[in-house]
Backbone atoms as SQL, in Angstrom:
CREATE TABLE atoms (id INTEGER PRIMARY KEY, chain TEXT, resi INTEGER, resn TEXT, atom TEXT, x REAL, y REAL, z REAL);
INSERT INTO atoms VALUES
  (1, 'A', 1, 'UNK', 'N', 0.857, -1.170, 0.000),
  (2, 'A', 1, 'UNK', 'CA', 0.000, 0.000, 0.000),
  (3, 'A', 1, 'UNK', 'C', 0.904, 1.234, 0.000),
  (4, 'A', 2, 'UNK', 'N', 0.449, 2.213, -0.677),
  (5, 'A', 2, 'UNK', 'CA', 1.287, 3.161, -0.569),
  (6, 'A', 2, 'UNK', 'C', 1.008, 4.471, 0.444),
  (7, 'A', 3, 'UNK', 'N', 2.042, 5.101, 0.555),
  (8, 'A', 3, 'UNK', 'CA', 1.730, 5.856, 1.832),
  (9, 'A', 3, 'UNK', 'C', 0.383, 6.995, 1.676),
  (10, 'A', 4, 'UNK', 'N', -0.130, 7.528, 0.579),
  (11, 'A', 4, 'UNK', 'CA', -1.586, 8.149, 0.421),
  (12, 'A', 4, 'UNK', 'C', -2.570, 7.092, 0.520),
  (13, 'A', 5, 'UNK', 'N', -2.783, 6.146, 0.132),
  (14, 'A', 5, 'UNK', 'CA', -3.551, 5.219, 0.814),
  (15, 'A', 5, 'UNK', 'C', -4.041, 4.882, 2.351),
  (16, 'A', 6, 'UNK', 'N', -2.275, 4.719, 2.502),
  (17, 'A', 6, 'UNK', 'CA', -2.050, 4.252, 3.939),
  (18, 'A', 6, 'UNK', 'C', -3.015, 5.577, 4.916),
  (19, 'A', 7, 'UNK', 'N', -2.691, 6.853, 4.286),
  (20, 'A', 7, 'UNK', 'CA', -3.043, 8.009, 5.169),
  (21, 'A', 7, 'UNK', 'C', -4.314, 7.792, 5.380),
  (22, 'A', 8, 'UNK', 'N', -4.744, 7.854, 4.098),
  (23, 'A', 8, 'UNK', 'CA', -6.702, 7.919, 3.744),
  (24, 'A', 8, 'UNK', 'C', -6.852, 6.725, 4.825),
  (25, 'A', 9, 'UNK', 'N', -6.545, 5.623, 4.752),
  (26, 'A', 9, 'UNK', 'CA', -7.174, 4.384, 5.091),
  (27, 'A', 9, 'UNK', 'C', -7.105, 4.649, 6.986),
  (28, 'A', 10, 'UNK', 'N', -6.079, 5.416, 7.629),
  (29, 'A', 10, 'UNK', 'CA', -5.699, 5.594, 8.980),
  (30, 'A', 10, 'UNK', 'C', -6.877, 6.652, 9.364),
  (31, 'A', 11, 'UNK', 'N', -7.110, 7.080, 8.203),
  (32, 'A', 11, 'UNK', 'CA', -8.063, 8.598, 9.166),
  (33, 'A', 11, 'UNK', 'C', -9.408, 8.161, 8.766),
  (34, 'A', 12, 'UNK', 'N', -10.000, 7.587, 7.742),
  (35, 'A', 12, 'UNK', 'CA', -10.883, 6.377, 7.701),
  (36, 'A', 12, 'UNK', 'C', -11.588, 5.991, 9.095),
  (37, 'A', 13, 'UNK', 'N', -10.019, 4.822, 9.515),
  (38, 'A', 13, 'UNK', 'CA', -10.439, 4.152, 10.799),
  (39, 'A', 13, 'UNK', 'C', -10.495, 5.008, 11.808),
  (40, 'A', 14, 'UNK', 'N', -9.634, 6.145, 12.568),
  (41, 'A', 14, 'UNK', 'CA', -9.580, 6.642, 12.872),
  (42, 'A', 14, 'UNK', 'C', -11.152, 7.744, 13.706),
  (43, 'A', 15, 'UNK', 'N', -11.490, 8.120, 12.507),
  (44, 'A', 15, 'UNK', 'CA', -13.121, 8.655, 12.399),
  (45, 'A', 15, 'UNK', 'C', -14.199, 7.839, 12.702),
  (46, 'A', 16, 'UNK', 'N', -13.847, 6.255, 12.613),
  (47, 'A', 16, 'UNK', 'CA', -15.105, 5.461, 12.100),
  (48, 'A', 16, 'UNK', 'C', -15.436, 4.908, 11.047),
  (49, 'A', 17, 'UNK', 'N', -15.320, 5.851, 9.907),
  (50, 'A', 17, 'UNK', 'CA', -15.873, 6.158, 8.656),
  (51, 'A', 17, 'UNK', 'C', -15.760, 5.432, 8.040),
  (52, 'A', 18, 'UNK', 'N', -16.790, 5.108, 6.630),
  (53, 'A', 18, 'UNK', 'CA', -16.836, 4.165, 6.189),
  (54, 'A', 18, 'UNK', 'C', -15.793, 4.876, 4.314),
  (55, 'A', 19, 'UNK', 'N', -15.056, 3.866, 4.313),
  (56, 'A', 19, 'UNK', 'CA', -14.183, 4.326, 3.073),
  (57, 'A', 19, 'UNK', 'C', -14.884, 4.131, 1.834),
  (58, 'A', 20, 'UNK', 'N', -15.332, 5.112, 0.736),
  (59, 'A', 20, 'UNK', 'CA', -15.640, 4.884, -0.289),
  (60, 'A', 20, 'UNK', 'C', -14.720, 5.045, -1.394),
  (61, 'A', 21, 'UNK', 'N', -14.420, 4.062, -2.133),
  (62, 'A', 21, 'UNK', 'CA', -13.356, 3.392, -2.668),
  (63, 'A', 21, 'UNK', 'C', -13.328, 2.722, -3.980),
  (64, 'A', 22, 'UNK', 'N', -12.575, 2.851, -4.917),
  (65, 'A', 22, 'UNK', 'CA', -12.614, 1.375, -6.078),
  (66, 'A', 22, 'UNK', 'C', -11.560, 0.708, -6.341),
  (67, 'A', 23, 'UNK', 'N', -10.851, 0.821, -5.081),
  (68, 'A', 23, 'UNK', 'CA', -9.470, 0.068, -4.625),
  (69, 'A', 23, 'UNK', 'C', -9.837, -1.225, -3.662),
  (70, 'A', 24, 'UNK', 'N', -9.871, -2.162, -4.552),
  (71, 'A', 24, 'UNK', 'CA', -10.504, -3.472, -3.515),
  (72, 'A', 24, 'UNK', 'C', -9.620, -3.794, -2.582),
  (73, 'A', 25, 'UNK', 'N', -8.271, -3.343, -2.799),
  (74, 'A', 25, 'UNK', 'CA', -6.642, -3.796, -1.582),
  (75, 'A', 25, 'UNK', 'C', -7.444, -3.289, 0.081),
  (76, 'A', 26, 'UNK', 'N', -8.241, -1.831, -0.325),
  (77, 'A', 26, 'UNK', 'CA', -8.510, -1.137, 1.011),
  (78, 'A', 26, 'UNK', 'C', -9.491, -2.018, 1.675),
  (79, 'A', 27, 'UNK', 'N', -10.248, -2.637, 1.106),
  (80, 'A', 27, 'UNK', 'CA', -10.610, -3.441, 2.164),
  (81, 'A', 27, 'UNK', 'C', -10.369, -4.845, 2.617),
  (82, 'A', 28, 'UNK', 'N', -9.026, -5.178, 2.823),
  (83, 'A', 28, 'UNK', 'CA', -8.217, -5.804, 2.863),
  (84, 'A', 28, 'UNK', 'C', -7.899, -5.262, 4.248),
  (85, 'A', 29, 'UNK', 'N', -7.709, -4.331, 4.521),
  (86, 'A', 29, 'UNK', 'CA', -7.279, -3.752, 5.914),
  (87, 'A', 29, 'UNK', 'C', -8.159, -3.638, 6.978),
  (88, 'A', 30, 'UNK', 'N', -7.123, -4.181, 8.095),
  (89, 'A', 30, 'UNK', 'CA', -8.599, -5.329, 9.460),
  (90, 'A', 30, 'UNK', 'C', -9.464, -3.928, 9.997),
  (91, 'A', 31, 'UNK', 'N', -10.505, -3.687, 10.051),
  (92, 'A', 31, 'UNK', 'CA', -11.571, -3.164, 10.694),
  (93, 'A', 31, 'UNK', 'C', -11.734, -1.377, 9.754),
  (94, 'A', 32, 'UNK', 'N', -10.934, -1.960, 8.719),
  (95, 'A', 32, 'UNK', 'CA', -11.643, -0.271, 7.873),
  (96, 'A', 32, 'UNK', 'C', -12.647, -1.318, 7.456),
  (97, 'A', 33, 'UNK', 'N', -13.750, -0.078, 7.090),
  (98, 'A', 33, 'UNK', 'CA', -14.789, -0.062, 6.319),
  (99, 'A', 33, 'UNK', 'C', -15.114, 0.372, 5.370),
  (100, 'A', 34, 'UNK', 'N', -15.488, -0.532, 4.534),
  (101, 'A', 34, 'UNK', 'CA', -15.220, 0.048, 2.792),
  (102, 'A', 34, 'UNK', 'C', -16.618, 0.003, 2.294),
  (103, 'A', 35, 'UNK', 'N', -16.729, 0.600, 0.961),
  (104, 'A', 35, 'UNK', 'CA', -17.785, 0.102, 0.217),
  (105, 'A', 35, 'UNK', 'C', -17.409, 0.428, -1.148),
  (106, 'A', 36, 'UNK', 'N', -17.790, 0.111, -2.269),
  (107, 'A', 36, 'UNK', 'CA', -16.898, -0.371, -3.259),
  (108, 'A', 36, 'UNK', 'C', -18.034, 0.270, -4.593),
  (109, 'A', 37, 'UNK', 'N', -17.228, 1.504, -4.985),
  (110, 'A', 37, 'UNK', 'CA', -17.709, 2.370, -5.847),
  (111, 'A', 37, 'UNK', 'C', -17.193, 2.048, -7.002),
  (112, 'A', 38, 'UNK', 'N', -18.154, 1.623, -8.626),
  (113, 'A', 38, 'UNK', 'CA', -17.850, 1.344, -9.666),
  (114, 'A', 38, 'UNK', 'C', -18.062, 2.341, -10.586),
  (115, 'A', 39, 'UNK', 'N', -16.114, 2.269, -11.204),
  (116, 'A', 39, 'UNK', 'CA', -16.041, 3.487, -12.097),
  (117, 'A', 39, 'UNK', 'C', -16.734, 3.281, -13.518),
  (118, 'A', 40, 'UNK', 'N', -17.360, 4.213, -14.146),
  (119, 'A', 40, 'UNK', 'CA', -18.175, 3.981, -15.074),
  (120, 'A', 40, 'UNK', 'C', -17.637, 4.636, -16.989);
């Protein structure tokens, strides 16, 4: 993961928040919360 990821994904958990994303790696990471936005 790279370190802008890494950031997004820390303040994510951090908040709670649920990550909206079309990077399936991010939810890969234990207790973020993702949901999985398709680019069109």
């Amino acid at each position: 993961m790279k370190l802008p990821d890494a950031v997004i994904a820390a303040t994510a958990l951090s908040w709670g928040a649920t990550l909206l994303t079309n990077d399936s790696r991010l939810g890969l990471v234990p207790g973020l919360k993702t949901q999985t936005l398709a680019l069109k």
